[in-house]
N, C-alpha and C positions, 0 to 999 in steps of 0.2 A: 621337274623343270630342268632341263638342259643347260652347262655350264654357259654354253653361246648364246642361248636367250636369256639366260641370266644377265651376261654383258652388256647384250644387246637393249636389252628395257634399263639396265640401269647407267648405262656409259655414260649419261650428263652428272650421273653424281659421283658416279670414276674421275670423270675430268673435272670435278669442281676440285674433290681432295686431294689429286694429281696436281691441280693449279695451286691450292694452299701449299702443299709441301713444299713446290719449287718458291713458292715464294716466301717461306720461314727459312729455308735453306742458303737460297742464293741471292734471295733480295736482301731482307734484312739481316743475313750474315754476310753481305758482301766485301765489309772491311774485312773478314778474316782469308778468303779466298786472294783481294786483293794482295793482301801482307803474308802468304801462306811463304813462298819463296824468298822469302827475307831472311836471312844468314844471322842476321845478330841486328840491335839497334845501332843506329849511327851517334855518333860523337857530337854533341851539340857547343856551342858557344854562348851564354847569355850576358851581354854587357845591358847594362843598370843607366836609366837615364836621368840628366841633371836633377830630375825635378823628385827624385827620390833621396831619402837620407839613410842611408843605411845604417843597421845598429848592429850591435853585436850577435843578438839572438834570431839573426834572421831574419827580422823582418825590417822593415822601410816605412819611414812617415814620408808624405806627399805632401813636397813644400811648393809644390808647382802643379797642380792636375794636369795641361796643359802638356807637361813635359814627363810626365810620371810613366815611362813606361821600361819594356824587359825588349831587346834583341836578343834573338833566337836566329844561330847561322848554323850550317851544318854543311857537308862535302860536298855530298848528292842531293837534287831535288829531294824536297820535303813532301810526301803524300799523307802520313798522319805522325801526329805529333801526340806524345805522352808526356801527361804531368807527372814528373815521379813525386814519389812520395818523402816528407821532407817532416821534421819534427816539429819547426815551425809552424805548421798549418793547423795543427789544433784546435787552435782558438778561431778559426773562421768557419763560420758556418758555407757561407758562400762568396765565389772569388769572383770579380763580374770586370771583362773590358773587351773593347773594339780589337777589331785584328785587321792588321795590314801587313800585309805581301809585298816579296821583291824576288823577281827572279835575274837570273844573269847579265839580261840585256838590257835592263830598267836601271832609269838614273833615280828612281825615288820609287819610294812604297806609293802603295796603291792600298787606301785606305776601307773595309769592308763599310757599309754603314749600318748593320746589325750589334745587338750588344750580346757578346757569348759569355760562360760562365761556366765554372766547375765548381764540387763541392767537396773536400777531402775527405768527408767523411763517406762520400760513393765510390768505390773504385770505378764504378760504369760510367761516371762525368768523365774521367781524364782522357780520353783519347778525342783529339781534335781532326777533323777531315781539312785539308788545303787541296793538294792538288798542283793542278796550270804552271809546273813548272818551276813552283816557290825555289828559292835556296835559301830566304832571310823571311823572318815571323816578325813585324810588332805587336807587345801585348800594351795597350792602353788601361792602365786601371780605372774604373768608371766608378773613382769614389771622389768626396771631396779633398781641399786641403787639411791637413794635420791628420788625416784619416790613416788608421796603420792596415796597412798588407802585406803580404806576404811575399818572401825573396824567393820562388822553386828554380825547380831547374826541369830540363826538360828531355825525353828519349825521342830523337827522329824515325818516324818507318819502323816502328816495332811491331814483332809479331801480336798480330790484332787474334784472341782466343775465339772458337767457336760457342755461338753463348747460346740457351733458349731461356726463356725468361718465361716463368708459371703463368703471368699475367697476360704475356701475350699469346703463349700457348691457347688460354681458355679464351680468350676474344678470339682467335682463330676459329677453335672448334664451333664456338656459341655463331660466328659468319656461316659454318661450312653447315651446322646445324640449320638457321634460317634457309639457306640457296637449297638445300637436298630438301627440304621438308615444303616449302612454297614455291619453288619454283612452276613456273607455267605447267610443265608435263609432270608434275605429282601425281601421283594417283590417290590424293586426299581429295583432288577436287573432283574427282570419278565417284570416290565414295557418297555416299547417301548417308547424311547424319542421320544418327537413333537414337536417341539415347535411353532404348535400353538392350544394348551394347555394352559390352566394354570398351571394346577396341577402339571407341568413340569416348568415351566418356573418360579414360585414363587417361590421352593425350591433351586434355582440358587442365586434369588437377596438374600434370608436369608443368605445361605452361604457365599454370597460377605458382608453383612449385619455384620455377626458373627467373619467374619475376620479384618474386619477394625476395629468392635469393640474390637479386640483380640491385632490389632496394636495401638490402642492409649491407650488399659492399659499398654502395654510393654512399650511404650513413655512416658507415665507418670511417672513410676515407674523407666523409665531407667534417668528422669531427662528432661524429652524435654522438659517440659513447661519454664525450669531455663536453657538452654544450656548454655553452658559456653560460654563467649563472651570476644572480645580486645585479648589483647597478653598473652600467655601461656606461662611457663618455660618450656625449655625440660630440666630434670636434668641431672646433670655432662656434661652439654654442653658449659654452658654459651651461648645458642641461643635461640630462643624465637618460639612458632608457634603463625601464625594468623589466630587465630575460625573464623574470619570473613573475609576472603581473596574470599569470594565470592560477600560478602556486598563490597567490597575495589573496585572489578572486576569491580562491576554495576558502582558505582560511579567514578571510573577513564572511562569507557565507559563515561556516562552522562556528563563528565568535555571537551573530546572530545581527550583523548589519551589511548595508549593500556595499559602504565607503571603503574604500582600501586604506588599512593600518598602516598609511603612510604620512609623517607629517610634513603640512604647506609651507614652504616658504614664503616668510611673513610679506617680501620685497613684490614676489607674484601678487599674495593677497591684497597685496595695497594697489596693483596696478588698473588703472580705467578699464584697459581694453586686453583680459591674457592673453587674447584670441591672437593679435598682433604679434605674426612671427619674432619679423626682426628685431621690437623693443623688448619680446618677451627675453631671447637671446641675449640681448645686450643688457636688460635687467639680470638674467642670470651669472654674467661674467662680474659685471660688477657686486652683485649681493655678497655682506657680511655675514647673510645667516649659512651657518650650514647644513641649514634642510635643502634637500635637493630640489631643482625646478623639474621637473621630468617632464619627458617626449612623448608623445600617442599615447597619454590618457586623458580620461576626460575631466575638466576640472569645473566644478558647479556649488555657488555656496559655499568657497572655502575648503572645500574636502575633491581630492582625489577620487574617480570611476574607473572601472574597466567599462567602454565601452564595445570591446569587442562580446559577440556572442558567448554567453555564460554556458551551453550545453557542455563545451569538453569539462568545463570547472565543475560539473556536476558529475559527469558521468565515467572519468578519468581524475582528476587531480583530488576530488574529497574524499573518495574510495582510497585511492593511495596512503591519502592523510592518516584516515581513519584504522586504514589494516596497519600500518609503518609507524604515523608518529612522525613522519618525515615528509617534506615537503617532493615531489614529484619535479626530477628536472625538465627540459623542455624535452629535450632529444630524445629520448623514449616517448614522448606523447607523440612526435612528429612522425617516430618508426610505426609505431600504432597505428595511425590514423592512415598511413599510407599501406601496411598490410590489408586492413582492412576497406581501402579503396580498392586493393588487387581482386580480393578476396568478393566484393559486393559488383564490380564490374564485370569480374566473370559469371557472376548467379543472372546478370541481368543479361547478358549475351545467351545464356544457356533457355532466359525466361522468353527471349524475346525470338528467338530460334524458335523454341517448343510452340507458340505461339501461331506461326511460318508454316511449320510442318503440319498442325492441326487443320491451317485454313487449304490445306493438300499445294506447300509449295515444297517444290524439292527444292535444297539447299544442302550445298558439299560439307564436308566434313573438313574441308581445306576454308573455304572461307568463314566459319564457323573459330578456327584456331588464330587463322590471318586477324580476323577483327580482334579476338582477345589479345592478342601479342599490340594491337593497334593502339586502343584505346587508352592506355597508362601512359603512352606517349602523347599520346592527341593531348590531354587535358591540361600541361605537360609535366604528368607527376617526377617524372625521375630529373628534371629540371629544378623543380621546386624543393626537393625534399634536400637536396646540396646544400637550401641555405639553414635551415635549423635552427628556425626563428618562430618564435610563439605566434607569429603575424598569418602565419599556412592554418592554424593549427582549428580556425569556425569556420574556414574552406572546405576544408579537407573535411570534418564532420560532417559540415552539411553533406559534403558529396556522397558519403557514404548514405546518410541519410536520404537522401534524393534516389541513388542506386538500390535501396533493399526497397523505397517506398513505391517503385513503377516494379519491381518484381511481384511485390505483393498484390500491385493489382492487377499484373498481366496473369497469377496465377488465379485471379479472382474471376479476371474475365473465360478464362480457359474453365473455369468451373461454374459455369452460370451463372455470374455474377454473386460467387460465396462470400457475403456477409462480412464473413471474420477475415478473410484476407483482403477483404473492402477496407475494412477498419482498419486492422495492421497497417495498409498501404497511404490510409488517411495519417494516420498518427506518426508515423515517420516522416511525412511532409509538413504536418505541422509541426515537428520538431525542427527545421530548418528555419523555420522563425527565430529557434534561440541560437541558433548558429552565427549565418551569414541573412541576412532579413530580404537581401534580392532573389536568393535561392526559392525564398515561396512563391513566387511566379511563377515555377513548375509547376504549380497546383493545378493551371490554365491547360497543363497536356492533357489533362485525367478527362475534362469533356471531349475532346477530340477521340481520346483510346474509348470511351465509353460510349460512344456518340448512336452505335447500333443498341446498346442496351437501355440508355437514357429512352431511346424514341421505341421500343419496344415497352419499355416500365409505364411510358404514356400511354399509350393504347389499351396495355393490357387492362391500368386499372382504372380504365372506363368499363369495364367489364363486370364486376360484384365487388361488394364489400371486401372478401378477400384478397383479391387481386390489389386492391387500391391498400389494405392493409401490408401487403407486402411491396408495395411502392413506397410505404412511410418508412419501412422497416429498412428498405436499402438507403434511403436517404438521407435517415439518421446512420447508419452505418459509417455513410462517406463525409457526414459533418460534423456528427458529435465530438469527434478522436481531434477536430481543430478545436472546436470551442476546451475542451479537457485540456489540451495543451496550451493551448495561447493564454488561456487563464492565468497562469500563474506565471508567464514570459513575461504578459502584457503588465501584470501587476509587477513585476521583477523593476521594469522601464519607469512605471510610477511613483515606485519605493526610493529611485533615483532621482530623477529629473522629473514629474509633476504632473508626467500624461504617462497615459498607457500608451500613445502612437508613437512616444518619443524614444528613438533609440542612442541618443547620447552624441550622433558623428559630428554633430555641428558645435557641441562642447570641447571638441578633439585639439589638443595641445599640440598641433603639429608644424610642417614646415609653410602653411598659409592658414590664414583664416578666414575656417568655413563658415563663420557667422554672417561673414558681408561677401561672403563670394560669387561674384555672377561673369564668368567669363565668356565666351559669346562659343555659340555651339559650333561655329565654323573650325574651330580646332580639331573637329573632330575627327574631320576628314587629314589631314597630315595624321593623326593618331591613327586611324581607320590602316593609313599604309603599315605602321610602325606594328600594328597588331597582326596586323597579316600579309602582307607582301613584301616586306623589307628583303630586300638579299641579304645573305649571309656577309656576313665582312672575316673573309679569308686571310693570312698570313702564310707568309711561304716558311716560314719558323714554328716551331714547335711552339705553343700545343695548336698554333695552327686556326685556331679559334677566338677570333677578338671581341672585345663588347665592346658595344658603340652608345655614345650619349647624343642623344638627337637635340640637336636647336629648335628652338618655337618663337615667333614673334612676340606672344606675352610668358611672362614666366605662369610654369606650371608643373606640378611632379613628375618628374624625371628619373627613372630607374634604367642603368644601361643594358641593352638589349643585345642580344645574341642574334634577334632577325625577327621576322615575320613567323607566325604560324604555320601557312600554307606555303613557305619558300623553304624555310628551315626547321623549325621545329617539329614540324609533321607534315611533312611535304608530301607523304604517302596519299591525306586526303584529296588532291589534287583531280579528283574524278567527282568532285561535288562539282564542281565548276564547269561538268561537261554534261547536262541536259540528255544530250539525244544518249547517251549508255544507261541511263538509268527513268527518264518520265512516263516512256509509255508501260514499262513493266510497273514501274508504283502505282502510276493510274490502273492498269489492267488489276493490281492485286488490292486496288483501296486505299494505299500506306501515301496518298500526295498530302490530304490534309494532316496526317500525322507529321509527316515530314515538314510541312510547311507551318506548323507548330513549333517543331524543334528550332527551323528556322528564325523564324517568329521571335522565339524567347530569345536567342542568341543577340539577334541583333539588339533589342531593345536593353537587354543588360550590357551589350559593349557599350553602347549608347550613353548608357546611366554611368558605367565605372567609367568610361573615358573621359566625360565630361564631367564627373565630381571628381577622381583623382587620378586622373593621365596615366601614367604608362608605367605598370609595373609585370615583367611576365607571370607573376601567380595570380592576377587578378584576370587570365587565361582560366584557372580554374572554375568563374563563375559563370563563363558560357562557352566554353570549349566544347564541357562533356555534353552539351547538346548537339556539339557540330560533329560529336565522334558517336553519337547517336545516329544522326544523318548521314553520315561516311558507312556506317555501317548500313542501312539500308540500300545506300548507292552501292554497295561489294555486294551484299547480298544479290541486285539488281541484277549486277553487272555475271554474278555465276551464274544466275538462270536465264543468259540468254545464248544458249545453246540450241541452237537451231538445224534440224529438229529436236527438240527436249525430250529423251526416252529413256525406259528403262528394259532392263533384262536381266534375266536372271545366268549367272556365269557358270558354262558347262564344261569350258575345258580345262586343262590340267593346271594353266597358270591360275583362273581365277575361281575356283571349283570351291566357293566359301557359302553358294545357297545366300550371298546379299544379290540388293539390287545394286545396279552401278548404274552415273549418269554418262549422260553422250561427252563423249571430248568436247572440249572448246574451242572456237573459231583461230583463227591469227589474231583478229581486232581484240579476242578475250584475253588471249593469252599475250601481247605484248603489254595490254593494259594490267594482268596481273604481274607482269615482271617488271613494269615503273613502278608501282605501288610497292613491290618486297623489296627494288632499292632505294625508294623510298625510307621504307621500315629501319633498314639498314644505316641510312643516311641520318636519321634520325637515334636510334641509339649510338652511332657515333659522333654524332653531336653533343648527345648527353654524356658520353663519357670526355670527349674532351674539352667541355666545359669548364669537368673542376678541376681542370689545372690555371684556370683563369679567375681570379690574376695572380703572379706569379707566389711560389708552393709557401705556405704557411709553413710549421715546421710538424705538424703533425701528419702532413701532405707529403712531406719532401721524399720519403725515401721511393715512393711511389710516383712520384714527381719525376725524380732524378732517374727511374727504371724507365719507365716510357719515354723520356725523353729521348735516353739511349738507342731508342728501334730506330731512330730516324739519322742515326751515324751519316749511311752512306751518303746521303742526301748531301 
């Protein structure tokens, strides 16, 4: 192949990395081009205002907030300003106040209404952008009275270094990665998935590869390696959570009772009603005993429950116990469960693909990658995994549970309906009964996927004994593996609270009570937006990314949200919503009542979680992954409508490989494939700039305080 048709096929991905560089280079290095011709820093002035006491060592008490600030004057206009570095500073972690401006012709500052902040122990905080002419700085300290800060001093116009920073290096590359690899004229979407290929099959494990690696930076950063452990304050409660009520679960299991070894306080045990938030609270601030009241568990009879799903305490925290001797902290369960989400959603894309290509639909090798890079978003794992809370952790089970349980029986159906991957596929579904208990609702997809073998199994055994003998054999197949499982769930619930059908929520210690709770379904509909149509709520300030606490006319759980699903969160899916790309290819290939299954489930669990516990975005995890089931079908849809839809075999020099390739894509295909990858885009950087919100913990900070710095020139 020719250097110029080299060029030529590949010039969109010339000019993406051509457009990355210039923008590592002259965008976010633009204070240093700006400051390059800067001779030396300028000489500043900082006079001290009334409302400060200065001491000898540097620093100042704030006898006046009001008046507590630093003038900053200097010869020449002020375009960035540096904190230098001062011995004083030590002891602050972070320095925080308003800034107001005065240029020459101004009879007073001109107040910003942003709060800014530096941290001494970053050198990449100190340098300040102003601008417009300044010639005088006010710094506003934004602490209260008697509060001690810090007395610096400051360099005007100093030369700003050229910097690249590792972190935003690989976010770079990981964008220029997505744009060259999905964009519309890829030729992933030419190729014809195989998998048995490499060349198909390897760019599957990278991607599973790139995401796990993508989940243990978010872990790291969001604190998993340090999870927080023992008893938590919840504030203005006077009640306590326990991080470890899963590690309590294993080990009251292991001791050989349901109750968690924790003792009641006596002032709870005495109360009419624990269910009652606000007395139960106000019982706990005032109680002399010092057994803790505790938060989200169940309390029945005097004794403590975990009512969350006992599977991870079975199948993670008693093994740990048992190998170690040590109790299992959360944050490892949480990385876990989230690899193994990565790990169980790509087996199901590849199950559900093989599946596609069996029933002779051609399907690219680009949309195949596209949905896997999709669906960890869609559900919204790398959202949830930031908070590293025991609360993800019979979600997140179940889902894995759910994902290995439709693999097993889509390889069941691709082999005439085999038995054992019948079974396998049963028994992981009825393990989501000990998980998350709305998760078994799934069950209800298994007649729709089965729906030509069910009505085949009826016919045939009206035929002879045998025939109808192998109709019993599959039927026990796909029921026995619930009854075997639910057995001892079912009995787990009764050992507890008194029935097998009872799973404990309405005992739940929480912030209402769900004993006498009946709130009217009309809520559901504000909650319906909050779940998926919210706009994003934007900041022009770093990190750019605000959570919003939405009002309700009656009170109801409240967790603040980042936006909508299909606006923010995974705004890629946004081609569910659009019929004529995707109905008549699902009708034409069978996949509508699958689809409107998936559907189906989704709504009816938003339904159920909205209106028993409103609005928290990990309770996305318990019907998301049906709607990133659905989105997947729609991309699927949306690649096979290549008109006319052909193959060939390639004989000249550029594609001389002996595959088939499919026909290019329309305009309508291909602009709908380029909102979807920024989409994709939109949404992992959503996820990443989430957890700088709200503002940096101290195990966040120094990564905090790097990214903030890209956004200098601004």
């Amino acid at each position: 192949m020719g250097m110029r048709k080299i060029l030529r096929r590949h010039s969109a991905d010339i000019l993406i990395v051509v457009a990355m560089v210039f923008i590592e280079l002259f965008i976010f290095n633009l204070p240093h081009w700006q400051t390059i011709l800067n001779t030396s820093s300028d000489a500043t002035q900082v006079e001290v205002g009334p409302g400060l006491k200065k001491k000898n060592n540097g620093t100042a008490i704030i006898v006046d907030k009001d008046k507590a600030w630093l003038t900053v004057s200097a010869r020449s206009t002020i375009n960035y300003l540096r904190v230098n570095e001062r011995p004083n500073e030590n002891g602050f972690d972070v320095v925080r106040w308003t800034i107001s401006t005065k240029k020459a012709t101004d009879g007073e500052f001109y107040k910003a209404n942003s709060v800014s902040s530096y941290s001494p122990k970053y050198d990449v905080s100190r340098y300040i952008h102003l601008g417009n002419g300044t010639k005088q700085v006010r710094f506003y300290y934004e602490s209260e009275n008697n509060s001690n800060v810090p007395i610096v001093s400051f360099s005007a116009n100093p030369n700003i270094p050229l910097r690249f920073s590792k972190v935003r290096l690989f976010c770079e590359l990981f964008i220029v990665l997505l744009l060259v690899a999905f964009r519309p004229g890829s030729l992933l979407y030419r190729k014809k998935i195989s998998f048995r290929n490499t060349s198909c099959l390897f760019p599957i494990f990278v991607i599973a590869g790139i995401q796990i690696a993508c989940a243990i930076m978010l872990w790291l950063v969001a604190g998993g390696a340090n999870s927080v452990t023992g008893f938590g304050d919840l504030p203005g409660t006077g009640s306590k959570v326990d991080y470890d009520q899963y590690a309590q679960t294993a080990n009251s299991l292991l001791n050989g009772h349901v109750h968690l070894d924790i003792p009641v306080n006596r002032d709870l045990a005495a109360m009419a009603n624990p269910y009652d938030a606000p007395s139960r609270f106000k019982t706990a601030i005032l109680s002399q005993d010092r057994n803790s009241v505790l938060f989200d568990v169940a309390y029945k009879d005097g004794k403590y429950y975990s009512y969350f799903g006992v599977l991870p305490a079975v199948i993670l925290f008693m093994p740990y116990k048992l190998l170690t001797a040590r109790d299992l902290p959360v944050g490892p369960a949480v990385l876990t469960f989230a690899i193994l989400i990565i790990l169980s959603s790509a087996l199901l894309v590849v199950q559900g693909t093989r599946l596609l290509v069996k029933r002779n639909h051609k399907v690219s090798l680009g949309a195949v990658l596209l949905l896997e890079c999709a669906i960890p978003l869609g559900l919204p794992l790398f959202m949830v995994i930031q908070q590293i809370l025991f609360y993800q952790l019979p979600q997140t089970c179940g889902l894995v549970m759910v994902f290995l349980a439709l693999s097993c029986w889509i390889e069941s159906k691709m082999k005439d309906l085999s038995k054992g991957w019948l079974a396998a596929g049963s028994f992981f579904m009825a393990l989501t009964l000990g998980c998350r208990p709305q998760l078994i609702l799934a069950t209800l997809i298994a007649p729709v996927l089965f729906r030509e073998e069910i009505r085949d199994l009826w016919h045939r055994g009206k035929i002879n004994n045998k025939e109808f003998l192998n109709q019993i054999l599959a039927w026990s197949s796909a029921l026995l593996p619930f009854v075997i499982a639910f057995i001892p769930i079912l009995e787990y619930n009764k050992l507890r609270f008194g029935s097998l059908f009872d799973f404990g929520a309405t005992y739940n210690l929480t912030g209402f009570d769900m004993t006498h709770d009946n709130r009217p379904w009309t809520e559901v509909i504000p909650l319906a937006f909050l779940y998926f149509f919210q706009p994003p709520y934007l900041s022009t300030t770093f990190p750019f990314v605000l959570r919003t606490a939405q009002g309700l006319p009656l009170w109801i759980p409240m967790q603040p949200s980042l936006g909508g699903m299909l606006t923010t969160l995974s705004p890629f899916a946004f081609i569910i919503l659009i019929p004529v790309i995707w109905v008549k290819v699902l009708r034409r290939a069978r996949l509508i009542p699958f689809a409107v299954s998936l559907v189906t489930y989704a709504l009816v669990i938003f339904l159920f979680d909205a209106h028993s516990v409103g609005y928290d975005v990990r309770y996305i995890l318990d019907f998301g992954w049906a709607l990133m089931l659905f989105f997947g079908l729609c991309l699927f849809a949306l690649d096979s409508r290549r008109s006319p839809l052909f193959t060939q075999l390639a004989r000249d020099n550029d594609e001389n490989d002996g595959r088939e390739i499919l026909a290019p894509m329309s305009d309508l295909e291909r602009t709908m494939i380029g909102l979807i990858l920024f989409g994709l885009i939109g949404a992992w950087a959503f996820s990443f700039f989430s957890m700088f919100q709200p503002n940096p913990s101290l195990h966040l900070a120094p990564l905090w305080w790097n990214v903030s710095s890209w956004f200098l020139f601004i």
